[in-house]
C-alpha atoms as an extended CHARMM CRD file, in Angstrom:
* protein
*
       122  EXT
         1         1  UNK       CA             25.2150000000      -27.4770000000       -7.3560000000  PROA      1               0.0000000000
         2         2  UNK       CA             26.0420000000      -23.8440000000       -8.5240000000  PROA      2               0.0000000000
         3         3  UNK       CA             22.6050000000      -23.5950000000      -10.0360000000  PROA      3               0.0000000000
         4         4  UNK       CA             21.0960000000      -24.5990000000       -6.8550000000  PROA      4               0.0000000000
         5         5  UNK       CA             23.0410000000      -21.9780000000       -4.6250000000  PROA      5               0.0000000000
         6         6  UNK       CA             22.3630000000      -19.2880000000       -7.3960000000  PROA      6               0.0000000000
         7         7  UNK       CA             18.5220000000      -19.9790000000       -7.5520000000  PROA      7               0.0000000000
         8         8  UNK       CA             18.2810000000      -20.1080000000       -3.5730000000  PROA      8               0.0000000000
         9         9  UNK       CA             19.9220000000      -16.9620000000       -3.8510000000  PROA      9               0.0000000000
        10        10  UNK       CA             17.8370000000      -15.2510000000       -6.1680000000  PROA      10              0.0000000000
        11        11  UNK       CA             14.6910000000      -16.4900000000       -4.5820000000  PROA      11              0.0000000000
        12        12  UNK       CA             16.1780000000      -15.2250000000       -1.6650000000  PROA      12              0.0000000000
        13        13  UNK       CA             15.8690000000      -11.5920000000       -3.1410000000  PROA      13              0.0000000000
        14        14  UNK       CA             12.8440000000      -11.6550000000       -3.9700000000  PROA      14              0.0000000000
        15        15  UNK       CA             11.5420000000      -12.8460000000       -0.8690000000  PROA      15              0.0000000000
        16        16  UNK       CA             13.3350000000      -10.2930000000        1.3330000000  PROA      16              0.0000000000
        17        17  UNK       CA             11.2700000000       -7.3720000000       -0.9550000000  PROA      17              0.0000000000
        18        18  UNK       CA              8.0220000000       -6.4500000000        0.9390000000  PROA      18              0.0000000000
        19        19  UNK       CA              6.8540000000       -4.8720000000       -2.6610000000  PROA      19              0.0000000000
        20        20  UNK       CA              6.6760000000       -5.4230000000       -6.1370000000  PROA      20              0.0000000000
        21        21  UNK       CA              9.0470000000       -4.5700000000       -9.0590000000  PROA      21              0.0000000000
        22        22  UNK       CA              7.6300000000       -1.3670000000       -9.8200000000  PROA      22              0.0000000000
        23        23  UNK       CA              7.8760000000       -0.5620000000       -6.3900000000  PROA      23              0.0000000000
        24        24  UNK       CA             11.3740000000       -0.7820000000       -5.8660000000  PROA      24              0.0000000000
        25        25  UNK       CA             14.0910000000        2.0140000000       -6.7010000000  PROA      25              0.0000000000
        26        26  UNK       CA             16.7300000000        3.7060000000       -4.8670000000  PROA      26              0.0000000000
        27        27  UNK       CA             16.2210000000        7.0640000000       -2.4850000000  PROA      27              0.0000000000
        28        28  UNK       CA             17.2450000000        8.0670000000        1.0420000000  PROA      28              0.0000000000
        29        29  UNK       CA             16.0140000000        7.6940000000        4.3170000000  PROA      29              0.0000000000
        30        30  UNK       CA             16.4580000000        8.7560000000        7.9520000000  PROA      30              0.0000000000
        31        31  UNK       CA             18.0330000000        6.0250000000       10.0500000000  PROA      31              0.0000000000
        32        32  UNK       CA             20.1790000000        6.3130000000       13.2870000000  PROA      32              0.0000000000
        33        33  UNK       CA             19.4900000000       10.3780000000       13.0910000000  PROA      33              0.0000000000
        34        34  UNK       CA             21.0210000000        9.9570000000        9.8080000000  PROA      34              0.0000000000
        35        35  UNK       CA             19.8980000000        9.8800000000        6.1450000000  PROA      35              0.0000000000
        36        36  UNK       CA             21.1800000000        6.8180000000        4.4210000000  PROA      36              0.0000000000
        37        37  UNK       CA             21.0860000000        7.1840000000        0.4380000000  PROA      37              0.0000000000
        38        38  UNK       CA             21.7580000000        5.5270000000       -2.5130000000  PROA      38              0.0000000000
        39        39  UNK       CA             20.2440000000        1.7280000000       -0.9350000000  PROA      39              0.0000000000
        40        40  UNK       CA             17.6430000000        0.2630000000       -3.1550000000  PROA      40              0.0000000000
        41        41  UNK       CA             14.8120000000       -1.4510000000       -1.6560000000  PROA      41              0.0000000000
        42        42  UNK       CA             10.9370000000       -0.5900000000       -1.7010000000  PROA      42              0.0000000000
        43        43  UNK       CA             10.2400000000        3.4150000000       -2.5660000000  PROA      43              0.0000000000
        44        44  UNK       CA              7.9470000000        3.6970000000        0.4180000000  PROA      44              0.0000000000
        45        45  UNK       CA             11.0370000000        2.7490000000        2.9410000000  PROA      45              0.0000000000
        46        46  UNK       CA             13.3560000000        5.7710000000        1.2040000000  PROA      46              0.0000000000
        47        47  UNK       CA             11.0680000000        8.4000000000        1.0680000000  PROA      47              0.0000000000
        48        48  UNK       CA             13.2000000000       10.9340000000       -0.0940000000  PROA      48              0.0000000000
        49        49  UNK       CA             14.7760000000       11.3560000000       -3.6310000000  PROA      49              0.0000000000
        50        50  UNK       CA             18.1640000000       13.5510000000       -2.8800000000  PROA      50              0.0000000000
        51        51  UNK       CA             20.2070000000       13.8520000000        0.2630000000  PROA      51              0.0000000000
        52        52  UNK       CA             19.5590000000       17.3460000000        0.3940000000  PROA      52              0.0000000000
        53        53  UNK       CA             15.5310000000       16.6470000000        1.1440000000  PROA      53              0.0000000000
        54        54  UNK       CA             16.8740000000       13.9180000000        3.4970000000  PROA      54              0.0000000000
        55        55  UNK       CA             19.1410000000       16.2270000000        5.5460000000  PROA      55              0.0000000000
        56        56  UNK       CA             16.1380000000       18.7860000000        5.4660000000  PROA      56              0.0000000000
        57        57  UNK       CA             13.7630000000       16.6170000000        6.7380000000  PROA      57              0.0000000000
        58        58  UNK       CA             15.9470000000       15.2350000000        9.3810000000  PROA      58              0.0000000000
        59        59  UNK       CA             16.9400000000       19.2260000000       10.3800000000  PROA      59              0.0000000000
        60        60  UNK       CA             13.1800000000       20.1170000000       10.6200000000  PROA      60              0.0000000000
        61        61  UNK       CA             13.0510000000       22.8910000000        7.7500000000  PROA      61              0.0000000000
        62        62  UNK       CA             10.9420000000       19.9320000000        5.7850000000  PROA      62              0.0000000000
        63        63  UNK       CA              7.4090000000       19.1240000000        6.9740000000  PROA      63              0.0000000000
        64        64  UNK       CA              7.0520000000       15.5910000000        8.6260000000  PROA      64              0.0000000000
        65        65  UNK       CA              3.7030000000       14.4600000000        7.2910000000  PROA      65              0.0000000000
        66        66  UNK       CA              3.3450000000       11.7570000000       10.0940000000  PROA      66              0.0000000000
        67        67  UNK       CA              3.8780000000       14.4710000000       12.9550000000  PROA      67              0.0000000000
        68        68  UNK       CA              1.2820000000       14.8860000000       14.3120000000  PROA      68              0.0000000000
        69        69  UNK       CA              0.0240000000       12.0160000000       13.9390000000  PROA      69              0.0000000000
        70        70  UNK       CA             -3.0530000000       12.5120000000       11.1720000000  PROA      70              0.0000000000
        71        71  UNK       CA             -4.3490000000        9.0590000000       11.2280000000  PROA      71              0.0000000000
        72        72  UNK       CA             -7.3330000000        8.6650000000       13.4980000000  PROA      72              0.0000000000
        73        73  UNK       CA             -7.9930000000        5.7590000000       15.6650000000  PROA      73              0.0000000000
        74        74  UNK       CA             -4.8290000000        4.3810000000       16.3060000000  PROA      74              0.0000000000
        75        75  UNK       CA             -3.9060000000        3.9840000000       12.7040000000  PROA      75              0.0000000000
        76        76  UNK       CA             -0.1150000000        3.8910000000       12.0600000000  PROA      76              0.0000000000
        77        77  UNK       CA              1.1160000000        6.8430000000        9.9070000000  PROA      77              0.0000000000
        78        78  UNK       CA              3.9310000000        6.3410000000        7.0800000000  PROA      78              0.0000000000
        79        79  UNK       CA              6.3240000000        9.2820000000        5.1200000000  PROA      79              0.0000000000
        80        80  UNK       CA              6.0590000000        8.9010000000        2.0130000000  PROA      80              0.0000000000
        81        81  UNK       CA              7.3430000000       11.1630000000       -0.8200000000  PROA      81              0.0000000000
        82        82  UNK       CA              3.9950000000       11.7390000000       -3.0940000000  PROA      82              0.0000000000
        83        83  UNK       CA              1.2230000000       14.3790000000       -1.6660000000  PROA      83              0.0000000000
        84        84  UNK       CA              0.1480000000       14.4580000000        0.9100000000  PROA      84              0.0000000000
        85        85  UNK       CA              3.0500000000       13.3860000000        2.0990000000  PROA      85              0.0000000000
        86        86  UNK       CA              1.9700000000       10.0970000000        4.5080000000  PROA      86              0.0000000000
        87        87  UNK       CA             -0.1580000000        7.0930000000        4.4120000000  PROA      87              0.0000000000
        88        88  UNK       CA             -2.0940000000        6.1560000000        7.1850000000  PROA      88              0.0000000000
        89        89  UNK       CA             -2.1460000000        1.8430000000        7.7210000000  PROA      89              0.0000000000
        90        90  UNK       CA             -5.5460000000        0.5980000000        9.5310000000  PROA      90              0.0000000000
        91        91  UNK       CA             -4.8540000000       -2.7880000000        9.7240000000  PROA      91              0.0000000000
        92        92  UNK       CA             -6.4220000000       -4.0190000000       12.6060000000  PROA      92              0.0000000000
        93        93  UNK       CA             -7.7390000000       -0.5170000000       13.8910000000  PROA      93              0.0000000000
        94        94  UNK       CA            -11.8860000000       -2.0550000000       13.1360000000  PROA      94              0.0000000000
        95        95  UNK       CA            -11.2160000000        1.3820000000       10.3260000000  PROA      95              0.0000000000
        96        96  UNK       CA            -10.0460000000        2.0630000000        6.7430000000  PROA      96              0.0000000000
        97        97  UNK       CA            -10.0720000000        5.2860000000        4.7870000000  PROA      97              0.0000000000
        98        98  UNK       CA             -7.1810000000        7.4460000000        4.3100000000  PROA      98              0.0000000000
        99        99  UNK       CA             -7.4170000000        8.5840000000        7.5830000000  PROA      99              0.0000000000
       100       100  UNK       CA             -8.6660000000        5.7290000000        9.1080000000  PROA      100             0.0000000000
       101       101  UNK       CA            -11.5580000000        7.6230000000        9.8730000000  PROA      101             0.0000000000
       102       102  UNK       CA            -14.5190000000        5.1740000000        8.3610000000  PROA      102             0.0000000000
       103       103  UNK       CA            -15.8280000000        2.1340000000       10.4150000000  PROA      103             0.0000000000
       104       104  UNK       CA            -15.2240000000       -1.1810000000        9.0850000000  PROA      104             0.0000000000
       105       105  UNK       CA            -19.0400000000       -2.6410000000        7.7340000000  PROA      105             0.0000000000
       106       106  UNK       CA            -20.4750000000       -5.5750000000        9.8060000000  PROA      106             0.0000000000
       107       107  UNK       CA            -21.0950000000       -9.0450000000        7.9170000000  PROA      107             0.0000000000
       108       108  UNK       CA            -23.5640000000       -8.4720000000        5.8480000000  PROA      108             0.0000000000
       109       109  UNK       CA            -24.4150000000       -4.9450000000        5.5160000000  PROA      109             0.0000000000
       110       110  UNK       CA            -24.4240000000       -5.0530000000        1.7980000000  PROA      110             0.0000000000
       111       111  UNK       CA            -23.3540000000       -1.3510000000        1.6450000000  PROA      111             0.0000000000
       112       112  UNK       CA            -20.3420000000       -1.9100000000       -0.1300000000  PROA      112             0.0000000000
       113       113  UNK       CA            -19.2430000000       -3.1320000000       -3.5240000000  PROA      113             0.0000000000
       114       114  UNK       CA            -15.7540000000       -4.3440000000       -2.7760000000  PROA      114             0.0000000000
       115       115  UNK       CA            -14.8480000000       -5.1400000000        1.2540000000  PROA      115             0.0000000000
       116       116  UNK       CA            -12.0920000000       -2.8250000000        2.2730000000  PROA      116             0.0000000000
       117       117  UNK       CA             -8.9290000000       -5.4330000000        3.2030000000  PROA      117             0.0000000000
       118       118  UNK       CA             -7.9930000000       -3.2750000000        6.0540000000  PROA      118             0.0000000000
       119       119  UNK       CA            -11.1540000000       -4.8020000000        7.7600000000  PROA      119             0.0000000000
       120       120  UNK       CA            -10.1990000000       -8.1440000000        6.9580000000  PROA      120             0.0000000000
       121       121  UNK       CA             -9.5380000000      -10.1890000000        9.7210000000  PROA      121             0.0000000000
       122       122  UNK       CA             -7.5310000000      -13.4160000000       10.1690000000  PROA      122             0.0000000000
């Protein structure tokens, strides 16, 4: 029975992570107009390394990447930590790029090797 709870548990974990092991660390982030450190989760959710870049960001003297807005067509923009310092998602925006700026192929067009999964639809 205790091996049962335990391996519910742990499977659990690893379904609550949106991203893989090498993905995962500790950081801080801005939540509530506050930065909340030391949680561990995915990197891309605690953009910053050190309270101090935290409290910067959230007092304006750091850039926001994501403000304006730099993805184009609707595409969603993301802080993250490595240069440039955002990541546009353009899931369902009929784009893909890293700006969203590039128009999804039509079946068929043949001008791509690989099919960008941002243009995949369900």
């Amino acid at each position: 029975m205790r091996f049962t709870i335990a391996f519910f548990f742990i499977l659990g974990l690893q379904v609550c992570f949106s991203c893989e092991q090498h993905e995962r660390g500790t950081g801080c982030r801005i939540h509530n107009r506050r930065c909340s450190c030391d949680d561990f989760g995915c990197k891309k959710d605690y953009p910053y390394e050190t309270y101090e870049a935290c409290h910067s960001a959230l007092k304006g003297k750091r850039s926001n990447g994501c403000y304006p807005n730099p993805c184009m067509h609707e595409g969603s923009c993301i802080q993250i930590s490595q240069a440039p310092g955002f990541k546009c998602r353009c899931e369902g925006t009929g784009f893909f790029g890293a700006r969203c700026s590039r128009a999804c192929p039509k079946g068929g067009a043949g001008r791509y090797d690989i099919f960008p999964y941002e243009c995949i639809v369900i």
